[in-house]
N, C-alpha and C positions, 0 to 999 in steps of 0.2 A: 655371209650373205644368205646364206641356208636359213641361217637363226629370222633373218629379219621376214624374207620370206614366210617361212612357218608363221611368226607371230602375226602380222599382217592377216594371214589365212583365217586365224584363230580367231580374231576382232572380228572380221569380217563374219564368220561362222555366228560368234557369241550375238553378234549384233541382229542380223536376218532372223535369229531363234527367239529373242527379245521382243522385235517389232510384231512378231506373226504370235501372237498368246496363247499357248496350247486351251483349246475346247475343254474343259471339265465343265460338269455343273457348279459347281461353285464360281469358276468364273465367270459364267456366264449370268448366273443371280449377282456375283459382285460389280462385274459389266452394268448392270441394268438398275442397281442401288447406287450407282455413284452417276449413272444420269440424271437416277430422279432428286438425287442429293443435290445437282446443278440446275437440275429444274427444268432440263432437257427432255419432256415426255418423247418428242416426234421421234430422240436417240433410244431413249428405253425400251421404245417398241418393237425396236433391231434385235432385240435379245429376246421377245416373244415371238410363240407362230401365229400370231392373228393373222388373218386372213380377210377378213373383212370392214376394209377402209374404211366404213361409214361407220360402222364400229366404233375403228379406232378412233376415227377422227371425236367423237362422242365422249367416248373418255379420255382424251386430252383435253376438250375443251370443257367438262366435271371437272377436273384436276386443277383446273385454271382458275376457274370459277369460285372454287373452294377453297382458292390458295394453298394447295396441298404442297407440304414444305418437307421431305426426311430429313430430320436431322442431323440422325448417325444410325448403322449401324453395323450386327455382327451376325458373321455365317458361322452357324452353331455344332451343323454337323452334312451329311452329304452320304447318301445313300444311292449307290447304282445297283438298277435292280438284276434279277440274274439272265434276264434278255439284254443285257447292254445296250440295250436303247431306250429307258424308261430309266428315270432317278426322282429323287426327293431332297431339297434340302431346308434345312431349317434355320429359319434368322430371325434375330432379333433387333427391332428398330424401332427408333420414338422422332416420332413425325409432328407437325402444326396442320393443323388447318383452319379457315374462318371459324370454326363449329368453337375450336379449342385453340388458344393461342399456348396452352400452357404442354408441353411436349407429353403427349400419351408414348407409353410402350405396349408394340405390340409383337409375338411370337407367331410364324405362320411356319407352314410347310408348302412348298413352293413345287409342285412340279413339273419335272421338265422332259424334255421329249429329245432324239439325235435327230437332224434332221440333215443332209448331204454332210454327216459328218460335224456338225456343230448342234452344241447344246442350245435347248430354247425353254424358255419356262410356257407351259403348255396352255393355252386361255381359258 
């Protein structure tokens, strides 16, 4: 009975630790590369600090506009800087847009900022 207990406990543990995705910058660029991969701008702007709505609404509706598609991409490297609350990270990804149907690769350095404790890529 102890045994089943325990295991149960464990599932239960392994699972809440799963659901809740520990804060890195890299997850938090990879968060935000696989919304725009879905095409989800209003989702990807969860994982920036913009702050200014009309803003954003602005470059969602750019994005739209121009058909901006990512492809694919890769997180290269990930740099927290020695404040622990400033990082860098570097990806590479080949995107469409109206301009270019044919996939461009581009490399950028993304940074991001802690903010109550979660990563955000900085605007």
């Amino acid at each position: 009975m102890k045994k089943i207990v325990f295991i149960v406990c464990a599932i239960v543990v392994a699972l809440s630790m799963t659901s809740c995705k520990p804060s890195t910058p890299s997850h938090a660029v990879d968060a935000f590369f696989e919304a725009m991969k879905a095409g989800d701008f209003e989702q990807a702007l969860n994982y920036t600090d913009m702050k200014d709505q009309e803003k954003a609404l602005k470059q969602i509706e750019m994005m739209k506009e121009i058909d901006f598609k990512v492809q694919d991409f890769e997180i290269l490297s990930e740099k927290i800087l020695d404040d622990g609350q400033n990082a860098v990270v570097k990806v590479r990804y080949t995107a469409t847009s109206a301009f270019s149907k044919k996939p461009d690769e581009n490399t950028n350095d993304y940074e991001l900022v802690k903010v109550d404790g979660k990563w955000l890529i900085h605007e």
